[in-house]
C-alpha positions as CSV (number, residue, x, y, z in Angstrom):
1,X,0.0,0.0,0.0
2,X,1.5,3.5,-1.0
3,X,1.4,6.3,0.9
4,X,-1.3,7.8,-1.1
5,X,-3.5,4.8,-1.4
6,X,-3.3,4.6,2.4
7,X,-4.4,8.3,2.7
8,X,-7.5,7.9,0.4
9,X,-8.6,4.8,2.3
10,X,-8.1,6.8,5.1
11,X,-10.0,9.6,4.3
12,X,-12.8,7.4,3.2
13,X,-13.2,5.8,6.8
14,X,-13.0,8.6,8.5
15,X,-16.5,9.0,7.1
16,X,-17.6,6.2,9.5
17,X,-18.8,6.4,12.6
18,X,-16.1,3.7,14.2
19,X,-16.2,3.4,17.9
20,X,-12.5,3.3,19.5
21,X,-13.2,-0.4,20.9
22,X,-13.9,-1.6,17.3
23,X,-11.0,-0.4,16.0
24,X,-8.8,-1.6,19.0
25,X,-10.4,-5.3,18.2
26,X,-9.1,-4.4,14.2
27,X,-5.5,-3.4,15.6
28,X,-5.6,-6.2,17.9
29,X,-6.0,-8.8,14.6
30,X,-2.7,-7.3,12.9
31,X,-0.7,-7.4,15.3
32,X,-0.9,-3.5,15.9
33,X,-0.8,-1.9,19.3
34,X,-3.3,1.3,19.5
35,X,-2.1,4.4,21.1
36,X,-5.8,5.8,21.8
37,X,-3.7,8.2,24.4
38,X,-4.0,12.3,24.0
39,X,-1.7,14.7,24.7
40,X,-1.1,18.5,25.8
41,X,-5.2,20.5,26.5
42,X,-7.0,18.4,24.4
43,X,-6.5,15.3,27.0
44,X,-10.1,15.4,28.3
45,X,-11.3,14.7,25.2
46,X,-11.1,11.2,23.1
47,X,-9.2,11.0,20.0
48,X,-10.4,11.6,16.9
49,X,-11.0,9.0,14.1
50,X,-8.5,10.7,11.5
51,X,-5.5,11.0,14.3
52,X,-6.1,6.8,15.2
53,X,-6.1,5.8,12.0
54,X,-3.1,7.4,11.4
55,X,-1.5,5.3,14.0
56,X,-2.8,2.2,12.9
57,X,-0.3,0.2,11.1
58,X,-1.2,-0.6,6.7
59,X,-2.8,-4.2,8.3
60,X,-5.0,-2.7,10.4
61,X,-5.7,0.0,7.3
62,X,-6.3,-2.4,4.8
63,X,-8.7,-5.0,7.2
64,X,-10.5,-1.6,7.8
65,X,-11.1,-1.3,4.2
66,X,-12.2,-4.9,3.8
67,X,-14.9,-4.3,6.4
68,X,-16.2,-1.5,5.7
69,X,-15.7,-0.2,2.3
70,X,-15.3,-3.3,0.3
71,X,-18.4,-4.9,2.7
72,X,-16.9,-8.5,2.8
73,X,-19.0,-11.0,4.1
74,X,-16.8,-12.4,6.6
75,X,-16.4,-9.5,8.4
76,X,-20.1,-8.1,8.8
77,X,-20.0,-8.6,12.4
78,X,-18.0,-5.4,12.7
79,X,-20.2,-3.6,10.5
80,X,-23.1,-5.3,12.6
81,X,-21.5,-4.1,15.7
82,X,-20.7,-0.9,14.5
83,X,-24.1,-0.4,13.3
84,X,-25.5,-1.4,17.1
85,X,-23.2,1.4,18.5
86,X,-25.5,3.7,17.5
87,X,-28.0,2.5,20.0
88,X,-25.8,1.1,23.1
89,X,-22.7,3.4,23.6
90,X,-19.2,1.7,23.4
91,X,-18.5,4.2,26.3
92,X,-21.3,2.3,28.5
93,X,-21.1,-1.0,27.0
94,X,-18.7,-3.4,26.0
95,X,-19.0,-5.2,22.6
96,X,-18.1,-8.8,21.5
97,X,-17.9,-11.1,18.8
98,X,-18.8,-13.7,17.6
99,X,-19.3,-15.7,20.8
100,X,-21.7,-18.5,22.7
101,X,-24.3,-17.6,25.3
102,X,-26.3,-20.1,27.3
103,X,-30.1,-20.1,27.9
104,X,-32.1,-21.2,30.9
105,X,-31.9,-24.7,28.9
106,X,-28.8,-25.2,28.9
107,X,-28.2,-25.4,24.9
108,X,-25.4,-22.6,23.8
109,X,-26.3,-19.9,20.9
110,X,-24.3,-18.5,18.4
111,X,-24.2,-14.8,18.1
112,X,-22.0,-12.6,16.2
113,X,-22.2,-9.3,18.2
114,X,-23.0,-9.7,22.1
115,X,-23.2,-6.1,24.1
116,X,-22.4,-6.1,28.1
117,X,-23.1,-3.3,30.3
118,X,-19.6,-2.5,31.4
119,X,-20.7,-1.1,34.9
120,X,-22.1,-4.5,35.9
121,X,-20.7,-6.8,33.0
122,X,-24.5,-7.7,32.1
123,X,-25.5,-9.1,28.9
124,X,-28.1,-6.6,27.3
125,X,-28.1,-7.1,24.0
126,X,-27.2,-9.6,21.4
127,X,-26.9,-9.7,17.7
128,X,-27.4,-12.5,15.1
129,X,-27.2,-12.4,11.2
130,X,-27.9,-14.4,8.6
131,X,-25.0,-16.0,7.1
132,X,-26.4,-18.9,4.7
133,X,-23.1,-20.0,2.6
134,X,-26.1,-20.0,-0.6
135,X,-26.9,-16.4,0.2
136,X,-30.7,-17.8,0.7
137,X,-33.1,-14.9,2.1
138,X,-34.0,-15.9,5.7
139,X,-37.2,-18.1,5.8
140,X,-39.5,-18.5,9.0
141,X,-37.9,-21.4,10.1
142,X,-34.2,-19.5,10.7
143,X,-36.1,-16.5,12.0
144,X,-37.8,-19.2,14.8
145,X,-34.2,-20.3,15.3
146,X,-33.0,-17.4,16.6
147,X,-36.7,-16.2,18.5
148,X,-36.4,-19.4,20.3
149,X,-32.6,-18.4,21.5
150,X,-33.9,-15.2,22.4
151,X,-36.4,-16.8,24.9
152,X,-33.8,-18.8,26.1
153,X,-31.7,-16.5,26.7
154,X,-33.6,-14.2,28.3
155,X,-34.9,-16.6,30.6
156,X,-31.3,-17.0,32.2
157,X,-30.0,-13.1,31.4
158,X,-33.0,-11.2,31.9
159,X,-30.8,-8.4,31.7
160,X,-31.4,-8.7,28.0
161,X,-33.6,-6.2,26.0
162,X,-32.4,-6.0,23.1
163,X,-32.3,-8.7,19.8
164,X,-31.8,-7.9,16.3
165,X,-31.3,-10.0,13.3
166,X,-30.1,-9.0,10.0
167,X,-29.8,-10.0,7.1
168,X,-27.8,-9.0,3.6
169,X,-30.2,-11.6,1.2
170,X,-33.4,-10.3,2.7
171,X,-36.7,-12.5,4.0
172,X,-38.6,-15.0,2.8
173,X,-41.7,-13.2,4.2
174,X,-41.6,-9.5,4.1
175,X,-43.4,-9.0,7.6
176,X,-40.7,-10.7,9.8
177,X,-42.0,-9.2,13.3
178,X,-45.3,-10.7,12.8
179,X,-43.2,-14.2,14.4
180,X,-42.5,-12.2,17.1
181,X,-45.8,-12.8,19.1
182,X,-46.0,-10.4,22.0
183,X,-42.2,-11.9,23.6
184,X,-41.0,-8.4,23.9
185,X,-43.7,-8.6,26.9
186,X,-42.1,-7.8,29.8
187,X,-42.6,-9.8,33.2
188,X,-43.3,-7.7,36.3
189,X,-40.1,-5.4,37.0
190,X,-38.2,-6.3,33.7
191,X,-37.9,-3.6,31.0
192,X,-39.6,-4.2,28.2
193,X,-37.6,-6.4,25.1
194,X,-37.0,-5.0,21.5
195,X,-36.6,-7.4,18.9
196,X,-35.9,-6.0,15.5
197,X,-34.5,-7.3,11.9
198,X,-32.9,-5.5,9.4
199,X,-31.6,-5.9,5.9
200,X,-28.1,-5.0,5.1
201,X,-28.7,-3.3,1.5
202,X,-26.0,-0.8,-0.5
203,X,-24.2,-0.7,2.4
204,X,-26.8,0.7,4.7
205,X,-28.6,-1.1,7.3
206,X,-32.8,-0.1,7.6
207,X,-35.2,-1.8,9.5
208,X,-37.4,-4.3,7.8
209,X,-41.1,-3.6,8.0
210,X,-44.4,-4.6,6.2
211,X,-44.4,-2.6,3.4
212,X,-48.1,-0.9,2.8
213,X,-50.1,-1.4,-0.2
């Protein structure tokens, strides 16, 4: 990578919104160490996304643009997780990936982003996508899969309230929340869940709803 194709990948990223823990997990891969430190009167603040990337080494640079500017499958937990940062703050939570979590049942779930309180190291969220190797839309039955983990879950952690789904090949069905069935119903003195899919499009995430006639 020349110097001036790093600079234009650069600039490009900098147009993303990429939490400092995301890119620490990105340095962490290549063998890069972070220096997310700040010196003389702007200390109180965090760094900005422009000065870390310029301290990331061309591996780090390069894995970036894999992830978020080519979109490679393989790494759309990041974008996943990136996307979900938007909702739970990387400076209140605690983001990981791809990772196994255990319901009441005892059976262990696959998830690719899972978000902890980092005050109590909680589970509140978790993430799952669709990742069928024949880039099939998601049918009811894979959509069940993942409600039933929820449940699960949740019965164990009822610190969760949060489960989203995407998907980049879309749904069989184009009303996927109508499987949902009233489990975001909260028990007495539990905060009410949020289940939600999306569809990873052009590189933008948007909710998927019933579309009106």
């Amino acid at each position: 990578m020349t110097t001036k194709q790093r600079q234009e990948v650069e600039t490009r990223l900098a147009n993303y919104n990429i939490p400092v823990q995301i890119l620490q997990m990105v340095a962490d891969k290549c063998d890069c160490v972070l220096d997310t430190s700040i010196s003389g009167k702007d200390r109180a603040r965090k760094p900005k996304l422009p000065t870390l990337l310029a301290r990331l080494n061309d591996k780090s640079i390069m894995l970036l643009q894999q992830i978020f500017l080519d979109c490679q499958d393989s790494f759309s937990n990041f974008r996943f997780a990136v996307f979900l940062s938007s909702t739970f703050s990387p400076m209140m939570h605690k983001y990981v990936m791809d990772t196994k979590i255990s319901g009441k049942s005892k059976l262990q779930y696959s998830f690719d982003v899972c978000i902890y309180r980092r005050e109590t190291e909680e589970l509140v969220a978790v993430g799952m996508q669709n990742k069928d190797e024949s880039q099939q839309a998601s049918d009811d039955k894979a959509l069940r899969k993942f409600l039933t983990a929820i449940k699960d879950i949740r019965a164990l952690h009822p610190s969760v309230y949060g489960a989203y789904y995407a998907s980049s090949y879309g749904y069989e069905n184009t009303n996927p929340s109508r499987l949902v069935k009233g489990m975001g119903k909260e028990k007495e003195g539990e905060r009410k869940m949020e289940i939600k899919f999306f569809e990873y499009k052009n590189t933008i995430y948007f909710e998927s709803k019933p579309r009106s006639h």
